[in-house]
C-alpha positions as CSV (number, residue, x, y, z in Angstrom):
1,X,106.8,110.8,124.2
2,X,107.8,109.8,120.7
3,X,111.4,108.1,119.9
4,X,113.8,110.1,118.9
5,X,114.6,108.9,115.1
6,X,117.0,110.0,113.1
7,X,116.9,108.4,110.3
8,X,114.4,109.2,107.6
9,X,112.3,106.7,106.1
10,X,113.9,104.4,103.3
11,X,117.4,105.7,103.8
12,X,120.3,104.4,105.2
13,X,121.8,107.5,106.7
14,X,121.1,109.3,109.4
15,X,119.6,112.9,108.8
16,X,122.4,114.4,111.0
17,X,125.1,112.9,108.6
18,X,127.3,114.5,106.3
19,X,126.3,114.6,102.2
20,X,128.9,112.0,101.5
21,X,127.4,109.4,103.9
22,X,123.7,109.9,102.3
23,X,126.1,109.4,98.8
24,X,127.7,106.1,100.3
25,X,124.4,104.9,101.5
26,X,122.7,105.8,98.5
27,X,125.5,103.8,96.5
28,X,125.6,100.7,98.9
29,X,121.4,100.3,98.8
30,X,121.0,100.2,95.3
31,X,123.3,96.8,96.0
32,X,121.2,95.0,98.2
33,X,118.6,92.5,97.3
34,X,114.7,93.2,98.2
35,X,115.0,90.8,101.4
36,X,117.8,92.5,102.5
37,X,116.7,96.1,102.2
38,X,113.4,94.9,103.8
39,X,115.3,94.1,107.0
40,X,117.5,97.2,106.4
41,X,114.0,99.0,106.5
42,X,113.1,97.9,109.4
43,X,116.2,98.1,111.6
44,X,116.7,101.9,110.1
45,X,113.4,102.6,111.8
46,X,113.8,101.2,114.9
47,X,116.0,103.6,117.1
48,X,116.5,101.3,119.7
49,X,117.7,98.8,117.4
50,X,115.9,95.3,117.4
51,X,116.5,91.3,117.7
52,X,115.8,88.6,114.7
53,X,112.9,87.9,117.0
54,X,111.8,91.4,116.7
55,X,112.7,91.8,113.3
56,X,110.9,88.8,112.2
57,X,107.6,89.8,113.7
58,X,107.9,93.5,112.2
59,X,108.5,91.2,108.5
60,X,106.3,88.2,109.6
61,X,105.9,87.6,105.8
62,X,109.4,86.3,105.8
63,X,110.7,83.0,107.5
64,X,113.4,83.4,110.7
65,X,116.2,81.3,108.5
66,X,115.7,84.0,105.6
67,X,115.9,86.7,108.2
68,X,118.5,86.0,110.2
69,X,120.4,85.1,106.6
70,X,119.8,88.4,104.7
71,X,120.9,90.4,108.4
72,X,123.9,88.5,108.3
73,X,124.2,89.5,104.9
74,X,124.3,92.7,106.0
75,X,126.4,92.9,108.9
76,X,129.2,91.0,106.5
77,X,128.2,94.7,104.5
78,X,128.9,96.7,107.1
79,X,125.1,97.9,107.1
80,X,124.0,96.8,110.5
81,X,125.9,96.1,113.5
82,X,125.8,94.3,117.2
83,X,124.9,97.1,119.4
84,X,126.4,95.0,122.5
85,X,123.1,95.7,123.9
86,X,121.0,91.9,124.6
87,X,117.3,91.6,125.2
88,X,115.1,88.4,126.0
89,X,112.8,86.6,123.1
90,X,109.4,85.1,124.0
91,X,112.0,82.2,125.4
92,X,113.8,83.7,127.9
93,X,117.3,83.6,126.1
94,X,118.8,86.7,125.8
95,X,119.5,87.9,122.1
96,X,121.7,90.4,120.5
97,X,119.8,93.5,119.4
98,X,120.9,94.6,115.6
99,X,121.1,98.4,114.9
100,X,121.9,100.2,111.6
């Protein structure tokens, strides 16, 4: 059974939201950087939400630091957020799982 999604590809608004959250979004991505919309990308698609472990193999063409930099970035945004949910890396150590 496929995950339910609701968000549509490239946006940052779920499809169930009203018009002036797609406007908001809309407003807010055209003022984040490539990196950051990259990770924004990836977390939007993801409807479980996902670590910087899990984020960095989904964008293995950019380094942890830059990773867990740009997220920060965008939780300071508002644009992702600790879902209070934690799950284990590779290590062992549990890790907070980022949703949008």
């Amino acid at each position: 059974m496929a995950d339910f999604n609701p968000f549509a590809p490239h946006t940052r608004a779920r499809t169930i939201d009203p018009e002036t959250s797609h406007d908001a979004a809309e407003s807010v991505a055209e003022k984040i950087s490539e990196k950051q919309r990259a990770v924004l990308d990836v977390l939007s698609n993801a409807s479980y939400g996902l670590t910087d472990e899990e984020i960095s193999f989904a964008l293995n063409d950019m380094t942890h630091s830059t990773l867990r930099t740009r997220r920060s970035e965008l939780a300071q945004k508002g644009l992702v957020f600790d879902s209070r949910m934690r799950r284990a890396t590779r290590s062992g150590r549990m890790a907070i799982v980022w949703m949008v």
